[in-house]
N, CA, C, O and CB atoms as a CASP TS submission, in Angstrom:
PFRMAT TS
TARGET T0000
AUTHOR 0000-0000-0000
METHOD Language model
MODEL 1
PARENT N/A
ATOM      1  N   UNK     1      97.262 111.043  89.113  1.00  0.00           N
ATOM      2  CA  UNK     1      96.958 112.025  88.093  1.00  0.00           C
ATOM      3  C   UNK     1      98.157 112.962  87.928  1.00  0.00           C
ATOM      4  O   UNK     1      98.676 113.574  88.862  1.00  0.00           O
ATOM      5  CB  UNK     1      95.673 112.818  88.454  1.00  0.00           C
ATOM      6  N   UNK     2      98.456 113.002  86.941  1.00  0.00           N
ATOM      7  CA  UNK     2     100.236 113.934  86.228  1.00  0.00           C
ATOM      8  C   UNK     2      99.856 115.612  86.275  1.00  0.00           C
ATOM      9  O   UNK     2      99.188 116.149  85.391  1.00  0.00           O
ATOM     10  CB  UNK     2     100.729 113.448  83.851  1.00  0.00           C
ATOM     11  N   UNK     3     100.262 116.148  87.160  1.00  0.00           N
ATOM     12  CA  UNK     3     100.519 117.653  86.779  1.00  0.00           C
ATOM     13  C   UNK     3     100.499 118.205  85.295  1.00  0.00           C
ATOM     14  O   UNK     3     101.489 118.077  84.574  1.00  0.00           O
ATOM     15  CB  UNK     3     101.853 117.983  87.264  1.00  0.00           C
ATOM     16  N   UNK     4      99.453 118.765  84.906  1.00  0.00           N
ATOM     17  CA  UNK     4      99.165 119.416  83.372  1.00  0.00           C
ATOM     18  C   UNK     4     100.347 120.427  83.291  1.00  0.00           C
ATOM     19  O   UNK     4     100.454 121.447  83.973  1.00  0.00           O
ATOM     20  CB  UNK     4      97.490 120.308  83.163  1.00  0.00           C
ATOM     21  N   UNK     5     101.481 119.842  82.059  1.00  0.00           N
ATOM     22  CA  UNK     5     102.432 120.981  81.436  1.00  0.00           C
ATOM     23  C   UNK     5     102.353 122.193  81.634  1.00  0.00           C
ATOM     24  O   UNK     5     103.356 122.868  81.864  1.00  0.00           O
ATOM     25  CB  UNK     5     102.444 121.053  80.251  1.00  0.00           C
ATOM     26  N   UNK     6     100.289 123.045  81.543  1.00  0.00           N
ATOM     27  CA  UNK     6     100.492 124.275  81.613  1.00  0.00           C
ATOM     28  C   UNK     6     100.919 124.914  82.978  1.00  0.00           C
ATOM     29  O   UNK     6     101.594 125.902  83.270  1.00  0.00           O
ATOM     30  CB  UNK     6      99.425 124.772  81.145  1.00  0.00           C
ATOM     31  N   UNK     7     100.273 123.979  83.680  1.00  0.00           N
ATOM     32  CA  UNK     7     100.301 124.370  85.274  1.00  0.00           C
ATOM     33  C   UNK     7     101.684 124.660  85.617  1.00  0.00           C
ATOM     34  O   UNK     7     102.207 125.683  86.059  1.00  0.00           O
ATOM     35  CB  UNK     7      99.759 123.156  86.303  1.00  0.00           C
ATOM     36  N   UNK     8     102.216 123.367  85.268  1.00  0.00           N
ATOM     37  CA  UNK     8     103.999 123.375  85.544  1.00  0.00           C
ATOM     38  C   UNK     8     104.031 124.633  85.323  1.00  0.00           C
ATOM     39  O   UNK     8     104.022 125.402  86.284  1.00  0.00           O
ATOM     40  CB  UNK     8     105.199 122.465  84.514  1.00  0.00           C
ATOM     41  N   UNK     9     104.086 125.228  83.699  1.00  0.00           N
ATOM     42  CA  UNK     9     104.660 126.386  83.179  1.00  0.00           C
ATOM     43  C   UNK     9     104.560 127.487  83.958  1.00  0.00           C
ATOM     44  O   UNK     9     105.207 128.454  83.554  1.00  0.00           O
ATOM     45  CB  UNK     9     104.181 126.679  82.028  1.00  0.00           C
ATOM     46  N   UNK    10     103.675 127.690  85.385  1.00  0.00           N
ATOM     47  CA  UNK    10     103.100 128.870  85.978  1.00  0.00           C
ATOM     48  C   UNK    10     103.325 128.546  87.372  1.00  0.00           C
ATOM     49  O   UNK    10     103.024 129.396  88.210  1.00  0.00           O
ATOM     50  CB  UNK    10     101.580 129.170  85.607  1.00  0.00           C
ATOM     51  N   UNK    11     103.877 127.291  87.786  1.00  0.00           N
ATOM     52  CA  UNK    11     104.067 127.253  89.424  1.00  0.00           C
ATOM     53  C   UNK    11     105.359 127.619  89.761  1.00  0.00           C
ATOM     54  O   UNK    11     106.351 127.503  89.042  1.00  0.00           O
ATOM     55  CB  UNK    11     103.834 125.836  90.104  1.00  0.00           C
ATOM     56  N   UNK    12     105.318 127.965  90.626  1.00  0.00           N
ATOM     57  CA  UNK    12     106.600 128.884  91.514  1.00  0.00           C
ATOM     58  C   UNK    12     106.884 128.254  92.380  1.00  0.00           C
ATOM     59  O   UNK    12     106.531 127.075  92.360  1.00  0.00           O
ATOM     60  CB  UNK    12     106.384 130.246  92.172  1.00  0.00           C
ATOM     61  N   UNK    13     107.739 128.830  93.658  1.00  0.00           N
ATOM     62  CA  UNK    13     107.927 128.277  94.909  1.00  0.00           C
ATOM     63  C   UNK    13     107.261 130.021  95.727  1.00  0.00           C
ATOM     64  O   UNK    13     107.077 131.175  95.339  1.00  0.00           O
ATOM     65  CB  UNK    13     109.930 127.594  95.200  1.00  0.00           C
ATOM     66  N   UNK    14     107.123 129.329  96.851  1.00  0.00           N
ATOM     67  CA  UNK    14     106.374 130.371  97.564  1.00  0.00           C
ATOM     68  C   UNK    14     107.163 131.216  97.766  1.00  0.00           C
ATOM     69  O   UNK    14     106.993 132.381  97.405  1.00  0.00           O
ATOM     70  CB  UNK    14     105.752 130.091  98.708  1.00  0.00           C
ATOM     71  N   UNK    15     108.492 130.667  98.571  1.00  0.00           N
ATOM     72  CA  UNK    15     109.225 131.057  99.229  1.00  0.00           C
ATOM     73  C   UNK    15     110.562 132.135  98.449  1.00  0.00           C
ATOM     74  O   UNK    15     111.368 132.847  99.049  1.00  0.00           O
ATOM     75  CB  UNK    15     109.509 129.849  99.868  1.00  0.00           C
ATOM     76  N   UNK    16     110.417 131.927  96.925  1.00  0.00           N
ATOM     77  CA  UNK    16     111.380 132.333  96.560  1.00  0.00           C
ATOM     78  C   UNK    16     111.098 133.173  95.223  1.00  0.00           C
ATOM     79  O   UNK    16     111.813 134.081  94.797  1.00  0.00           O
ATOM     80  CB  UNK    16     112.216 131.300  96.537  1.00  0.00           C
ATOM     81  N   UNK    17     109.939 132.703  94.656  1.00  0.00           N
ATOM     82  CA  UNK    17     109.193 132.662  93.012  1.00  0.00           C
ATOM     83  C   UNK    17     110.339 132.502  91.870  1.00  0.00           C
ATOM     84  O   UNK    17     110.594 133.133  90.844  1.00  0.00           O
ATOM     85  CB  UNK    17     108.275 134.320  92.599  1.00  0.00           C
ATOM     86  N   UNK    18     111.003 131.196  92.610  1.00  0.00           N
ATOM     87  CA  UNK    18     111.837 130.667  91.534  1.00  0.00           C
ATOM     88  C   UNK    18     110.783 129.098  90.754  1.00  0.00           C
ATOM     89  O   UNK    18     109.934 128.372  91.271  1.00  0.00           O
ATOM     90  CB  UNK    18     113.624 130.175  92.433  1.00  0.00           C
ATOM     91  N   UNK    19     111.282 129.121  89.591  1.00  0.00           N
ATOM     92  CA  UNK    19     110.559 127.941  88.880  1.00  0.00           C
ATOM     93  C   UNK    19     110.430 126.944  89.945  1.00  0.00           C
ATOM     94  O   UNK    19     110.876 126.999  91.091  1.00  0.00           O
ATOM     95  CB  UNK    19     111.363 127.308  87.568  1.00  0.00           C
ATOM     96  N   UNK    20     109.669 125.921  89.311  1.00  0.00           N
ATOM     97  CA  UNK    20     109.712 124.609  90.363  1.00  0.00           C
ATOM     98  C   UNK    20     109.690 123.307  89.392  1.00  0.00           C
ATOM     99  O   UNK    20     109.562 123.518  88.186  1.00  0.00           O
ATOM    100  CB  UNK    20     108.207 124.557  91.534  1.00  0.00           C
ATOM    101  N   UNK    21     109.778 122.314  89.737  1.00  0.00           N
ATOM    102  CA  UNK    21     110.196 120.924  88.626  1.00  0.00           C
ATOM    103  C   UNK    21     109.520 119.863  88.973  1.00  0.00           C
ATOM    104  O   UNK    21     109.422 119.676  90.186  1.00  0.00           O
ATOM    105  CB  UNK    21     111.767 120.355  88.614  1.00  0.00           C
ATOM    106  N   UNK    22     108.912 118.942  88.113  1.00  0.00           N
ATOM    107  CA  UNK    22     108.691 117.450  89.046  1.00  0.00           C
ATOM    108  C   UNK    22     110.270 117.012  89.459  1.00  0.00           C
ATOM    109  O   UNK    22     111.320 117.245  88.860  1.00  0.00           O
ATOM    110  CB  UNK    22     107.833 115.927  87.923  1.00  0.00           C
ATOM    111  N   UNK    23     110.020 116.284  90.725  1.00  0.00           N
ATOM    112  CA  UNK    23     110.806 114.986  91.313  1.00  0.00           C
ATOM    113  C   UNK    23     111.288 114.074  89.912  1.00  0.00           C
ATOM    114  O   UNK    23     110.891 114.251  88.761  1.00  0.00           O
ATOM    115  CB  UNK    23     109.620 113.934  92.457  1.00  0.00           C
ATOM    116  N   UNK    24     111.776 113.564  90.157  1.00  0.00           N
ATOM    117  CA  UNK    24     111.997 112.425  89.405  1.00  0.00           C
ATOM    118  C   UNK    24     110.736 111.250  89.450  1.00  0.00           C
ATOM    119  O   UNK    24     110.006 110.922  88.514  1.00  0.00           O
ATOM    120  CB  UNK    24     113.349 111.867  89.942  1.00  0.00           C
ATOM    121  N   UNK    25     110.733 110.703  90.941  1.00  0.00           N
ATOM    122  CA  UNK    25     109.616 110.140  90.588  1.00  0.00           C
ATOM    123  C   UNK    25     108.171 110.682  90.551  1.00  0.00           C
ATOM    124  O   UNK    25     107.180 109.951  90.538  1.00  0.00           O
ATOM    125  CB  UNK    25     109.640 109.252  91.234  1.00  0.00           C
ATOM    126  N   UNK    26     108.140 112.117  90.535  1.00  0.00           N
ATOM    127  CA  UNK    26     106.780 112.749  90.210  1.00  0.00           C
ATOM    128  C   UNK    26     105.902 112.859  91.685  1.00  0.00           C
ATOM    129  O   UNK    26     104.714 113.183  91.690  1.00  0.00           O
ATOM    130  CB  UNK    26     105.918 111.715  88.992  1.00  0.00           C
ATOM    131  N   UNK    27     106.564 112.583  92.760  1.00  0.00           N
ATOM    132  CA  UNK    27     105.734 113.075  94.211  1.00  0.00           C
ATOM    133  C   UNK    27     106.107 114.303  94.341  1.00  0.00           C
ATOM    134  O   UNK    27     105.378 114.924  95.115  1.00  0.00           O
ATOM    135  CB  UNK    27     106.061 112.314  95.665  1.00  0.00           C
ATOM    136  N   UNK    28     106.773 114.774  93.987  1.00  0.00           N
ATOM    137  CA  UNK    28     106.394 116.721  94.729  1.00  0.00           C
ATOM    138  C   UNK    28     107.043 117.395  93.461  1.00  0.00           C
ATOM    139  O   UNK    28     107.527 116.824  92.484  1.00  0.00           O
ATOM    140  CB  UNK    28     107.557 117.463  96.719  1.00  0.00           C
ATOM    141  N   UNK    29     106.932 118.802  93.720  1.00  0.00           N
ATOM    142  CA  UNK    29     107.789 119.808  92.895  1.00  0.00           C
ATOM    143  C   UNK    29     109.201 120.355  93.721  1.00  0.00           C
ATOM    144  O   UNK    29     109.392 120.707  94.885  1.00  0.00           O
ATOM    145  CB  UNK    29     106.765 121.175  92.534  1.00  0.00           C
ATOM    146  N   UNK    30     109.891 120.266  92.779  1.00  0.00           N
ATOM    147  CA  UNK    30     111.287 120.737  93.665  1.00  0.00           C
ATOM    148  C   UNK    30     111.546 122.502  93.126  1.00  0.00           C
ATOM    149  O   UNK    30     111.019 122.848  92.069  1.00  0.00           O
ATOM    150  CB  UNK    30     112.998 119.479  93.093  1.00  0.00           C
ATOM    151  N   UNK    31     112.413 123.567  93.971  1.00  0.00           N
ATOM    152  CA  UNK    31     112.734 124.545  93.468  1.00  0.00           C
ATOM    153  C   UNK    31     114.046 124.622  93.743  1.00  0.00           C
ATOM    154  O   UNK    31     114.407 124.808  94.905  1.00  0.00           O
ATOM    155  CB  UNK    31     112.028 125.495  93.767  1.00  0.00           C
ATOM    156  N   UNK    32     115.148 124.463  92.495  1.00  0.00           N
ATOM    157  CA  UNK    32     116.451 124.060  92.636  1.00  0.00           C
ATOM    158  C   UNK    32     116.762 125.580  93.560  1.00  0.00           C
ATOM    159  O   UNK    32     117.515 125.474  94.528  1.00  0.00           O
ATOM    160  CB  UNK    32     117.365 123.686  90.990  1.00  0.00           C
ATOM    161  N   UNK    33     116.470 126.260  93.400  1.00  0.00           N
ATOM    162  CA  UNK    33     117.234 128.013  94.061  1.00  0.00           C
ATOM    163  C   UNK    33     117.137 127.404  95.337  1.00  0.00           C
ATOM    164  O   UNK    33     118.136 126.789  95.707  1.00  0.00           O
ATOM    165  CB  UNK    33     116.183 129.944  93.917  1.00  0.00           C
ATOM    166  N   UNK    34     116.205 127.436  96.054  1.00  0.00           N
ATOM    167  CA  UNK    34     116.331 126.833  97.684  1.00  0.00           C
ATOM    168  C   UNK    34     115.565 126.016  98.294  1.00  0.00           C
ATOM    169  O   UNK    34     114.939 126.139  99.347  1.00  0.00           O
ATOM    170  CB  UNK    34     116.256 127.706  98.610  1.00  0.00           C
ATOM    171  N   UNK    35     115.722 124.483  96.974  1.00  0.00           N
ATOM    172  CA  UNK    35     116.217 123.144  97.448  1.00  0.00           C
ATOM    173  C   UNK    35     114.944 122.592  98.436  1.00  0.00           C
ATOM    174  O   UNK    35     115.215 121.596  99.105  1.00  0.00           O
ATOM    175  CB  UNK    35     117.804 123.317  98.335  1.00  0.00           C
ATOM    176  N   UNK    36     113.491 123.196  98.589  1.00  0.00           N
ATOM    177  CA  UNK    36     112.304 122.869  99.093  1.00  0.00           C
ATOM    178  C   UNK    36     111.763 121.996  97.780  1.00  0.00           C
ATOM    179  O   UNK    36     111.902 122.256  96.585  1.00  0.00           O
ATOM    180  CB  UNK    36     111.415 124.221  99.588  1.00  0.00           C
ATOM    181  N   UNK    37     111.248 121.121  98.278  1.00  0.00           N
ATOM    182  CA  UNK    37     110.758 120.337  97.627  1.00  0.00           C
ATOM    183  C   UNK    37     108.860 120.343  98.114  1.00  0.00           C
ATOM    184  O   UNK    37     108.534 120.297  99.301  1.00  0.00           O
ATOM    185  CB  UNK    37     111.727 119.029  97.863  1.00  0.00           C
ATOM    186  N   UNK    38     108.287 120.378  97.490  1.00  0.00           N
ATOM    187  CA  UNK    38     106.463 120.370  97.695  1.00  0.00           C
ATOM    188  C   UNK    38     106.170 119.310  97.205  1.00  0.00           C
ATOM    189  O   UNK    38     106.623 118.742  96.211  1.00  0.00           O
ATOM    190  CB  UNK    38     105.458 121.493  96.952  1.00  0.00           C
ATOM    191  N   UNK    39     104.944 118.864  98.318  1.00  0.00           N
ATOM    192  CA  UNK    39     104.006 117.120  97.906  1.00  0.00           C
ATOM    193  C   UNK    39     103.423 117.737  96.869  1.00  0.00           C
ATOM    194  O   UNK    39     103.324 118.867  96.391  1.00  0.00           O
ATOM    195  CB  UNK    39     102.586 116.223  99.162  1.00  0.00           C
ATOM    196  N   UNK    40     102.979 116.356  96.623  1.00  0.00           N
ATOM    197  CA  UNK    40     101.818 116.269  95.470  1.00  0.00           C
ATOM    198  C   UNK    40     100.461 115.489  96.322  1.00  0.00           C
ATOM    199  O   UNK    40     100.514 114.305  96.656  1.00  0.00           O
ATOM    200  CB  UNK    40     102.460 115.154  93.896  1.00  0.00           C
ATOM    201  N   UNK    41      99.919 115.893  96.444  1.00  0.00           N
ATOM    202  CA  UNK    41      99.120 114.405  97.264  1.00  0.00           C
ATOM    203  C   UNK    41      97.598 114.674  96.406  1.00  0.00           C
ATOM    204  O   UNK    41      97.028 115.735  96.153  1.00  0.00           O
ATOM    205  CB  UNK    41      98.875 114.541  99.637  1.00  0.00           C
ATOM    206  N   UNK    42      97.319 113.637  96.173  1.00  0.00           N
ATOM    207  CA  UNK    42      96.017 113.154  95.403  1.00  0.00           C
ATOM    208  C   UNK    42      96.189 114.102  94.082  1.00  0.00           C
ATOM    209  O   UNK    42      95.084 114.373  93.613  1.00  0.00           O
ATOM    210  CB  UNK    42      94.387 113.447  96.350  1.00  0.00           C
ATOM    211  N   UNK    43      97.249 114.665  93.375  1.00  0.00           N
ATOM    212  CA  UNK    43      97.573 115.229  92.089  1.00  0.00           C
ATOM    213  C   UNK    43      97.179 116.619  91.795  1.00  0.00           C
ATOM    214  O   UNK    43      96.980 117.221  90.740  1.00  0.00           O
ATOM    215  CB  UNK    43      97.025 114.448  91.126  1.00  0.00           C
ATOM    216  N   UNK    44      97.099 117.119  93.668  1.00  0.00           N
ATOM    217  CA  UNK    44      97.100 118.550  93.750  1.00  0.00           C
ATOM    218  C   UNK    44      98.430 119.052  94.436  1.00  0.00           C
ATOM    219  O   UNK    44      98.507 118.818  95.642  1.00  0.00           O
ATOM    220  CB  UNK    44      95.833 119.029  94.533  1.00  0.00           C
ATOM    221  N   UNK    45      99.143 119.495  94.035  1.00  0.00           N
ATOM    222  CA  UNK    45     100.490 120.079  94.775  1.00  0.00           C
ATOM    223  C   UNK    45     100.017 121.368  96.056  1.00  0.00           C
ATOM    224  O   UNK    45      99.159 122.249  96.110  1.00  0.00           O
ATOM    225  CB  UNK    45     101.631 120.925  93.329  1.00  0.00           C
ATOM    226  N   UNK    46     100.955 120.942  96.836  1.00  0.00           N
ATOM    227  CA  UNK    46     100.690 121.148  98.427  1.00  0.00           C
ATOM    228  C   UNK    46     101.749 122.722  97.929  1.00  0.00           C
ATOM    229  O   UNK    46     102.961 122.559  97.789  1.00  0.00           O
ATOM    230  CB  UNK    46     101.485 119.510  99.969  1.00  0.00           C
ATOM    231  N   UNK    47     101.362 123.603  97.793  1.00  0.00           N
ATOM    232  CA  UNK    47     102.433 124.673  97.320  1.00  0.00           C
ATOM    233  C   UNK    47     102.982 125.595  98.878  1.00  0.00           C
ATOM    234  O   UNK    47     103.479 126.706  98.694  1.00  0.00           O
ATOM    235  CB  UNK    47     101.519 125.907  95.975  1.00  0.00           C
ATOM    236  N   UNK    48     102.852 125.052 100.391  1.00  0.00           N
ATOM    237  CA  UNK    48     102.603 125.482 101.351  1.00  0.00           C
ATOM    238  C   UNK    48     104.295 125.544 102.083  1.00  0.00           C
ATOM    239  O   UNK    48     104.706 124.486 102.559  1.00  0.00           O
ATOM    240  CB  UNK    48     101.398 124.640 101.932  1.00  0.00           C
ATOM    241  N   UNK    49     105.099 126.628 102.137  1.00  0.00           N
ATOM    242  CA  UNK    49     106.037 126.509 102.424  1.00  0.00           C
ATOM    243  C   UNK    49     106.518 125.303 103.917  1.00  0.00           C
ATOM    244  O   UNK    49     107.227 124.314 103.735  1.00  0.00           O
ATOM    245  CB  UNK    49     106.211 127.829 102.406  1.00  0.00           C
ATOM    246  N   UNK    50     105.995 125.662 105.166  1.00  0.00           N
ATOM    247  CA  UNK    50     105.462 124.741 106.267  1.00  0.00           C
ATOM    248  C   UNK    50     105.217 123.515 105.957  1.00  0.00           C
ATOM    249  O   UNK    50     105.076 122.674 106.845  1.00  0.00           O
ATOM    250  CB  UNK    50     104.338 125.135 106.811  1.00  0.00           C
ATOM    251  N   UNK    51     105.099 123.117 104.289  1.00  0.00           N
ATOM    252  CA  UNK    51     104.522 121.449 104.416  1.00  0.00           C
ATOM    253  C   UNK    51     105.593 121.312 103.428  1.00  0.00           C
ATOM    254  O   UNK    51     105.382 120.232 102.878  1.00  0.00           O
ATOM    255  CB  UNK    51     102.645 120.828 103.936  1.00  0.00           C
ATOM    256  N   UNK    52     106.518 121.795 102.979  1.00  0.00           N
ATOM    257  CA  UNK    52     107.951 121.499 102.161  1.00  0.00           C
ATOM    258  C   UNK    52     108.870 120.272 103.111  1.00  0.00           C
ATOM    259  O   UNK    52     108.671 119.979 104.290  1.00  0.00           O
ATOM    260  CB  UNK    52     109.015 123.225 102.048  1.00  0.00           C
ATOM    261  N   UNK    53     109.602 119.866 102.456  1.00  0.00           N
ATOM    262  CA  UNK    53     111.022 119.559 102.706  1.00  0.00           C
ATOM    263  C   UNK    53     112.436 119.894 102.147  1.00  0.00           C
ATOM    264  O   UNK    53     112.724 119.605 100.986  1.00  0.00           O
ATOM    265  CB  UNK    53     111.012 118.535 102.618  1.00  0.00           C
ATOM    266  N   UNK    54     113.174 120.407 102.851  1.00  0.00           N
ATOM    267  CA  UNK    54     114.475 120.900 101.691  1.00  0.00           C
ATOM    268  C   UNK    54     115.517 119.493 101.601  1.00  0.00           C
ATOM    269  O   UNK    54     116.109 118.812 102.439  1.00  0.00           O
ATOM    270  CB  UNK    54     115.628 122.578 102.447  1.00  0.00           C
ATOM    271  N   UNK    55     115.414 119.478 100.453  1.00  0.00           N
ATOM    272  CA  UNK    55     116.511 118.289  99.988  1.00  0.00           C
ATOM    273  C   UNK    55     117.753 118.608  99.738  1.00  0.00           C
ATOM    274  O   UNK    55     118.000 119.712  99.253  1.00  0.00           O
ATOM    275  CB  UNK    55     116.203 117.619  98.795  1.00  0.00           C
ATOM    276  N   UNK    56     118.623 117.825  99.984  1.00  0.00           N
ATOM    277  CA  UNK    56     119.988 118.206 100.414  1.00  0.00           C
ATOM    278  C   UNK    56     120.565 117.888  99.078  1.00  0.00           C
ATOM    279  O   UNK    56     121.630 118.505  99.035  1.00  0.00           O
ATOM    280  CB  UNK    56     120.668 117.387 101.762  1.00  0.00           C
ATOM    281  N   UNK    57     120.379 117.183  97.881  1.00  0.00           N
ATOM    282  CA  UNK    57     120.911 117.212  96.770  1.00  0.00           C
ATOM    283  C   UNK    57     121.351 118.093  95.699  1.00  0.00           C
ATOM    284  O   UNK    57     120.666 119.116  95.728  1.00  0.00           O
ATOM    285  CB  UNK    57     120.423 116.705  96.452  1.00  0.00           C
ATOM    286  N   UNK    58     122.055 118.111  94.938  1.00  0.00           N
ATOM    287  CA  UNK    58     122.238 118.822  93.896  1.00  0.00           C
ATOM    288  C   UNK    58     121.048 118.936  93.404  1.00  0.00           C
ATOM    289  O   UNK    58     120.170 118.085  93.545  1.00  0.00           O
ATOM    290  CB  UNK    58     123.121 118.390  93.065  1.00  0.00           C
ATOM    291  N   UNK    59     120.894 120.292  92.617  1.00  0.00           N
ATOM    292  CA  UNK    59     120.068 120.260  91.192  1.00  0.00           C
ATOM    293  C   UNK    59     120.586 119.631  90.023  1.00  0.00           C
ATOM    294  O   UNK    59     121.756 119.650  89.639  1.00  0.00           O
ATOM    295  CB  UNK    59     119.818 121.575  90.702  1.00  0.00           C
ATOM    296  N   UNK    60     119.417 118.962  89.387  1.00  0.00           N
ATOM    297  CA  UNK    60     119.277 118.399  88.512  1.00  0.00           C
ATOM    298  C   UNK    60     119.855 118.999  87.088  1.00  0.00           C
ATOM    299  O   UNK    60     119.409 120.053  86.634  1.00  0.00           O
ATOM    300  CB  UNK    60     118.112 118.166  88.644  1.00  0.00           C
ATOM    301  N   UNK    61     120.679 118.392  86.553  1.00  0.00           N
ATOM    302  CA  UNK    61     121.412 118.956  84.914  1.00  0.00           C
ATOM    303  C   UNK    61     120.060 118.903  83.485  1.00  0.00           C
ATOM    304  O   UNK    61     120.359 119.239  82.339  1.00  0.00           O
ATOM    305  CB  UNK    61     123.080 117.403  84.334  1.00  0.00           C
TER
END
């Protein structure tokens, strides 16, 4: 189940209340400012700093 546009428009990161993005392939939300990435699991996003991963990549253009 796809994250509803509006929701996007209003989720943050916990840790920072910078925007947040789908992944590319749509398993978590990423927050380019500091690079935590959040699950998605069963098409509820895990918004829980402790259950993040920070990804070592660039942000996305």
């Amino acid at each position: 189940m796809p994250i509803p546009p509006e929701l996007l428009k209003i989720l943050v990161c916990p840790e920072d209340r910078a925007p947040v993005r789908l992944t590319p392939g749509g398993e978590g939300l990423r927050c380019d400012h500091c690079r935590r990435v959040y699950p998605i699991r069963d098409g509820i996003p895990v918004m829980l700093v402790e259950e993040a991963t920070v990804d070592s990549s660039p942000p996305a253009q």
